[in-house]
N, CA and C of each residue as an Amber inpcrd file, in Angstrom:
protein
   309
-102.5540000  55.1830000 216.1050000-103.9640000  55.5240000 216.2010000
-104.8350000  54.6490000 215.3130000-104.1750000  54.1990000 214.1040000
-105.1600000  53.3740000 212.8810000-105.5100000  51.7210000 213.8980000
-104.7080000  51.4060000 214.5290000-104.5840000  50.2350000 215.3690000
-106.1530000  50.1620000 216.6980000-106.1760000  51.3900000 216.8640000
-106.9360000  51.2420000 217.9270000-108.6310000  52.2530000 217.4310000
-108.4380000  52.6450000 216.1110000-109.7390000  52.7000000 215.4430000
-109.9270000  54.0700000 215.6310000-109.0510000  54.9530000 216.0100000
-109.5740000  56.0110000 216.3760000-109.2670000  57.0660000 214.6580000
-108.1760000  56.3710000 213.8980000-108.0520000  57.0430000 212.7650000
-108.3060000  56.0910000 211.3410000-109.0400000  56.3180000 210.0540000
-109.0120000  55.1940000 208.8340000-109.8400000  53.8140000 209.5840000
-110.6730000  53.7920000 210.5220000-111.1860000  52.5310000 211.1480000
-111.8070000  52.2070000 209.3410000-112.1000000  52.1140000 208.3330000
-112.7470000  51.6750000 207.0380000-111.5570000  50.1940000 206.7350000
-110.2560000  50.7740000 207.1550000-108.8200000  50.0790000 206.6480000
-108.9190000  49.0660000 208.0470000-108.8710000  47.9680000 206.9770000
-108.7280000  46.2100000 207.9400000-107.0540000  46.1830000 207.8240000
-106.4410000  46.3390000 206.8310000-104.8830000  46.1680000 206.7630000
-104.3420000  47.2980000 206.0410000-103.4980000  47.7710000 206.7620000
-102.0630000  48.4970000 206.2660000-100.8440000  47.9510000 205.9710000
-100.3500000  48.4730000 205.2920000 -99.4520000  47.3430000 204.5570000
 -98.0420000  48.7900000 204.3580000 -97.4390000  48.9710000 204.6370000
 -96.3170000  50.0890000 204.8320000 -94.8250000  49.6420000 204.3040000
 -94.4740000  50.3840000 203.3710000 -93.1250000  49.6970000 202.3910000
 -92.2810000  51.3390000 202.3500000 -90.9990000  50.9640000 202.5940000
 -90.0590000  51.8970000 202.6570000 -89.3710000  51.5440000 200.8410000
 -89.4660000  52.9920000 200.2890000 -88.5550000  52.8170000 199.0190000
 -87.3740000  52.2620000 198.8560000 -86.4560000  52.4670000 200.3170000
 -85.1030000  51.9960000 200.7350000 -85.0810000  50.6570000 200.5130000
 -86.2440000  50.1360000 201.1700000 -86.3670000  48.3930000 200.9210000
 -86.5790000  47.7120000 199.4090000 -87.3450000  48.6060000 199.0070000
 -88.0080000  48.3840000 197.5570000 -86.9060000  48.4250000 196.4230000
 -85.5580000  49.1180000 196.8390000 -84.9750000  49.0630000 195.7160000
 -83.9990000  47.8310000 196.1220000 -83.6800000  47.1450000 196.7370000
 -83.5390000  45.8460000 196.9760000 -83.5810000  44.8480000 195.6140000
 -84.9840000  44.9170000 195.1240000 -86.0060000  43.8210000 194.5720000
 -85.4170000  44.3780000 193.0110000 -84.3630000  43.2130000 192.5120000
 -84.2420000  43.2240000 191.1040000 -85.2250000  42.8250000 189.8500000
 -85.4830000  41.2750000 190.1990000 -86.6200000  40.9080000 189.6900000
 -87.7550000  41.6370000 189.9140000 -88.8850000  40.6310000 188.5170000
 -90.4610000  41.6040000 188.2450000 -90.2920000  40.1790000 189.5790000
 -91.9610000  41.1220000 190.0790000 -92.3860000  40.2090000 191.2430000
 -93.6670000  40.8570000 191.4890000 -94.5550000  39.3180000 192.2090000
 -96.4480000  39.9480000 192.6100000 -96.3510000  40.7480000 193.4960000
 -97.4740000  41.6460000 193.5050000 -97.7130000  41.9010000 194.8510000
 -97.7570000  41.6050000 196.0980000 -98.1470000  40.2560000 195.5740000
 -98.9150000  39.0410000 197.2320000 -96.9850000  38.7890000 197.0520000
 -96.3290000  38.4290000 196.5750000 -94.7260000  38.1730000 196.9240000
 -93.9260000  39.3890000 197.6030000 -94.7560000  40.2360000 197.3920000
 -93.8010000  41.4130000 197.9660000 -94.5410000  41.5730000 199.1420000
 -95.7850000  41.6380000 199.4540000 -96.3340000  41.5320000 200.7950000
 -95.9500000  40.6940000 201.8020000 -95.7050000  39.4490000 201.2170000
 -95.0120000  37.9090000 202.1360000 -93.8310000  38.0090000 202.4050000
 -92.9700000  39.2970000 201.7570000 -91.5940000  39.1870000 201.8490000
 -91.9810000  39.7300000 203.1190000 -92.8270000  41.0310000 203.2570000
 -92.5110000  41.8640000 204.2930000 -93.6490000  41.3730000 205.5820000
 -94.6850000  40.9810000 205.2750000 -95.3220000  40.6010000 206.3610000
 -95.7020000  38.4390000 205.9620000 -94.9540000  37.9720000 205.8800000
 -95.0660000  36.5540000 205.8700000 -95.8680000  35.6030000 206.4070000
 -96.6270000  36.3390000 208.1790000 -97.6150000  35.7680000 208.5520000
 -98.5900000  36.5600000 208.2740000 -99.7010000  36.5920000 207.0790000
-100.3340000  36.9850000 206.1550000-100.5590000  35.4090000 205.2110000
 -99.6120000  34.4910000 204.8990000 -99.3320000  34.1380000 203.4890000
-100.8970000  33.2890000 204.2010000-101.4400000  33.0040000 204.8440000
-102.5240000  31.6960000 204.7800000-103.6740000  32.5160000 204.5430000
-103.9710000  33.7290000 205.1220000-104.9100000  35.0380000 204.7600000
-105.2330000  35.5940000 204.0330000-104.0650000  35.6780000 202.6990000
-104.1850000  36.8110000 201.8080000-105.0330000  36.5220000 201.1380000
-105.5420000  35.7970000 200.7640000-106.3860000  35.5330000 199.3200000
-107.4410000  35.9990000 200.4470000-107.9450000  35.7090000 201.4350000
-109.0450000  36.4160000 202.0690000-108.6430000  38.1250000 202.0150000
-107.8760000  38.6520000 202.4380000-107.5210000  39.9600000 202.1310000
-108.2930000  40.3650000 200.8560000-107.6990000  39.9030000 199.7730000
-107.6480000  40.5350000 198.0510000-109.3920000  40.8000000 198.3730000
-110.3310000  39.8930000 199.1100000-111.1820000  39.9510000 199.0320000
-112.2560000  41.6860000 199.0780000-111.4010000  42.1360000 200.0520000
-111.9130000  43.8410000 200.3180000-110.7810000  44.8150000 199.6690000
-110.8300000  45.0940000 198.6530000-109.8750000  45.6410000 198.0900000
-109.9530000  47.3620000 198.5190000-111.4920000  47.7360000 199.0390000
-111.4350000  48.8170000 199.5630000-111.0770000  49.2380000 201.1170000
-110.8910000  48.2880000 202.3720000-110.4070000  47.5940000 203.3480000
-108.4580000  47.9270000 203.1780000-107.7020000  48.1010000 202.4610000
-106.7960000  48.3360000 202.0510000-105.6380000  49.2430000 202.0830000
-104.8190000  49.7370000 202.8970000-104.0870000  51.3670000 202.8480000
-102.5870000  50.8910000 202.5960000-102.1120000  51.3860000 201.8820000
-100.8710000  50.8400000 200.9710000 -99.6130000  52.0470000 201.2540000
 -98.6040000  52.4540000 202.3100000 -98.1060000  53.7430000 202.1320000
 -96.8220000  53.1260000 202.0090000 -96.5880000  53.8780000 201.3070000
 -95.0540000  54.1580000 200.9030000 -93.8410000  55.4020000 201.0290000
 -93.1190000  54.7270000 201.6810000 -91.8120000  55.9570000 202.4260000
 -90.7880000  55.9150000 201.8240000 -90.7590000  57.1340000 201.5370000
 -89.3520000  57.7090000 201.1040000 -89.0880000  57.4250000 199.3010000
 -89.7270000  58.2150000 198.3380000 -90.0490000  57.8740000 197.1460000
 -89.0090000  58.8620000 196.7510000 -88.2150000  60.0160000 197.3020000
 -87.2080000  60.5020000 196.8800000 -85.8820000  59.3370000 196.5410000
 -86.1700000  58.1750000 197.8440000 -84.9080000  57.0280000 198.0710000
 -85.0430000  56.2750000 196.7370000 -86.4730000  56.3140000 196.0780000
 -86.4350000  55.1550000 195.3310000 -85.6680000  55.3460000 193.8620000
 -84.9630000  54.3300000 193.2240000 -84.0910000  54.0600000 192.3420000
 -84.5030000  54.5050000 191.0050000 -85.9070000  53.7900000 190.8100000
 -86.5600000  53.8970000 189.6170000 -87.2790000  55.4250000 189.2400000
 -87.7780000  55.3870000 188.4690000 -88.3610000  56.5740000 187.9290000
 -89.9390000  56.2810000 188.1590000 -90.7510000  56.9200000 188.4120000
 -92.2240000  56.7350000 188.3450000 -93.2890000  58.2490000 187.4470000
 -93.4020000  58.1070000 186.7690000 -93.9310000  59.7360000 186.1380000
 -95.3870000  59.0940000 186.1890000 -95.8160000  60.6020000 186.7160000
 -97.2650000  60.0540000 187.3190000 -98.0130000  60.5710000 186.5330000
 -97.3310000  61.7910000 185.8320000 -98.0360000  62.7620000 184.7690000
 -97.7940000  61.9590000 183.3340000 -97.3940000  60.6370000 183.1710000
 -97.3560000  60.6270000 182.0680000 -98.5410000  59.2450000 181.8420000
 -99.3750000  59.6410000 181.0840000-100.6730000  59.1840000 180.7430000
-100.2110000  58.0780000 179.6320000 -99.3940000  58.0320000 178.9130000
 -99.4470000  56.7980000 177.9570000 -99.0300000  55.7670000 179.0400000
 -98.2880000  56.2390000 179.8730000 -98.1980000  55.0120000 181.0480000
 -99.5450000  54.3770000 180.7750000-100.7570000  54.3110000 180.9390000
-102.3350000  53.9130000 181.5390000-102.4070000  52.8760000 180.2090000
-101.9150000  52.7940000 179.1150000-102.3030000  52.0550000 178.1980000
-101.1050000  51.5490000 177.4260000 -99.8830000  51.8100000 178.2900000
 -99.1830000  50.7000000 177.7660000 -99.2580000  49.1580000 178.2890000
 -98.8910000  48.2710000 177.9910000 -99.3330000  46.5600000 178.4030000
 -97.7800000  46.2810000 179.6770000 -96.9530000  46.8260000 178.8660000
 -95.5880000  46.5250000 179.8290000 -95.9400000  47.4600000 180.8510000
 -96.4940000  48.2200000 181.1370000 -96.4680000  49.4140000 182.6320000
 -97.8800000  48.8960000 183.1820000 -98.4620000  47.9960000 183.3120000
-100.0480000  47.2310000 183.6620000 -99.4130000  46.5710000 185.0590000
 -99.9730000  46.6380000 186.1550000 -99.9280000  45.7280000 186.9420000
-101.8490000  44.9130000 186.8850000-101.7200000  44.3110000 186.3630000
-103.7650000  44.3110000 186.5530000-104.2060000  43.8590000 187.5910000
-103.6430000  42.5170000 188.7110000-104.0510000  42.2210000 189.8310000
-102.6780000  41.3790000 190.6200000-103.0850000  41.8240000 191.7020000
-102.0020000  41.0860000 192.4920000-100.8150000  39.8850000 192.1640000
-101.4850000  39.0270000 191.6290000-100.6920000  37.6860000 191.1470000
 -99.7970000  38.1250000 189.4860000 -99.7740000  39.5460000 188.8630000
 -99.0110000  39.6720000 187.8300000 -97.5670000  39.8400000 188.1620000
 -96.5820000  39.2460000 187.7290000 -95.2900000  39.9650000 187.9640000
 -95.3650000  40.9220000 186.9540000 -94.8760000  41.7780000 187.7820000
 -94.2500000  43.4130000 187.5830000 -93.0640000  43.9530000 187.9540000
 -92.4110000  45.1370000 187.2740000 -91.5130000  45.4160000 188.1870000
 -92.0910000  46.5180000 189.2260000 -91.3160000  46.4350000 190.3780000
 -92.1190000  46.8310000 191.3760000 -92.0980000  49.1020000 191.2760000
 -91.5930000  49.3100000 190.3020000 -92.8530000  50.7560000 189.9400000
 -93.5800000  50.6360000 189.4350000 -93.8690000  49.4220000 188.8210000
 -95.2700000  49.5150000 187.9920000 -96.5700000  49.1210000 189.1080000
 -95.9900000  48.2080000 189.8980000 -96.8490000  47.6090000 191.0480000
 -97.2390000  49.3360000 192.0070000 -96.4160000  49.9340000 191.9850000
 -95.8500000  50.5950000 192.6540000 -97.2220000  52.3090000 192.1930000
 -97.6960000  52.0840000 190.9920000 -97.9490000  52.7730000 190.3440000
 -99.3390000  52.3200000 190.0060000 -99.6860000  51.3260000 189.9910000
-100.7360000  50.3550000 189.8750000-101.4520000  51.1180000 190.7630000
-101.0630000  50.7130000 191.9620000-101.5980000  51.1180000 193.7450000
-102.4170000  52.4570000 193.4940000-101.3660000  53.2390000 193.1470000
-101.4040000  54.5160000 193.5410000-102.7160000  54.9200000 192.6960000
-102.9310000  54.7060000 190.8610000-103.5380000  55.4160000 190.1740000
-104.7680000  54.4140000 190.6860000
């Protein structure tokens, strides 16, 4: 339905990541690298993308699957420097990216 405008028409790109896949990814890594892994014809676009950051819907499946830990309730997360994703091009590990999104 998001495809044909009838649901989220605000959202230019969806971008949809399974936790299953995500725990894959050992290395810290960007965002825009983890997007290219999964959608690759994107890579000449994206920097036009970053451009509407509200244009944007980011979902993620299956967060029971995922490996890592993510505590959403825990607030010193927000001001530690190692748990920061600040913009796309930082490597992170991907709960922090992961967590970035979300808050």
């Amino acid at each position: 339905d998001w495809a044909t405008g009838k649901i989220y028409p605000h959202f230019q790109f969806v971008f949809s990541f399974k936790f299953r896949d995500l725990n894959k990814i050992k290395d810290r890594i960007t965002l825009r690298e983890l997007i290219l892994v999964q959608y690759p014809y994107l890579r000449n676009i994206l920097a036009e993308v970053w451009k509407n950051p509200e244009g944007l819907l980011f979902i993620f499946d299956g967060l029971d699957e995922f490996k890592d830990r993510i505590d959403f309730a825990d607030s010193q997360r927000d001001t530690e420097s190692q748990h920061q994703c600040p913009d796309p091009e930082s490597r992170c590990e991907v709960s922090d990216i992961v967590y970035s999104l979300i808050q």
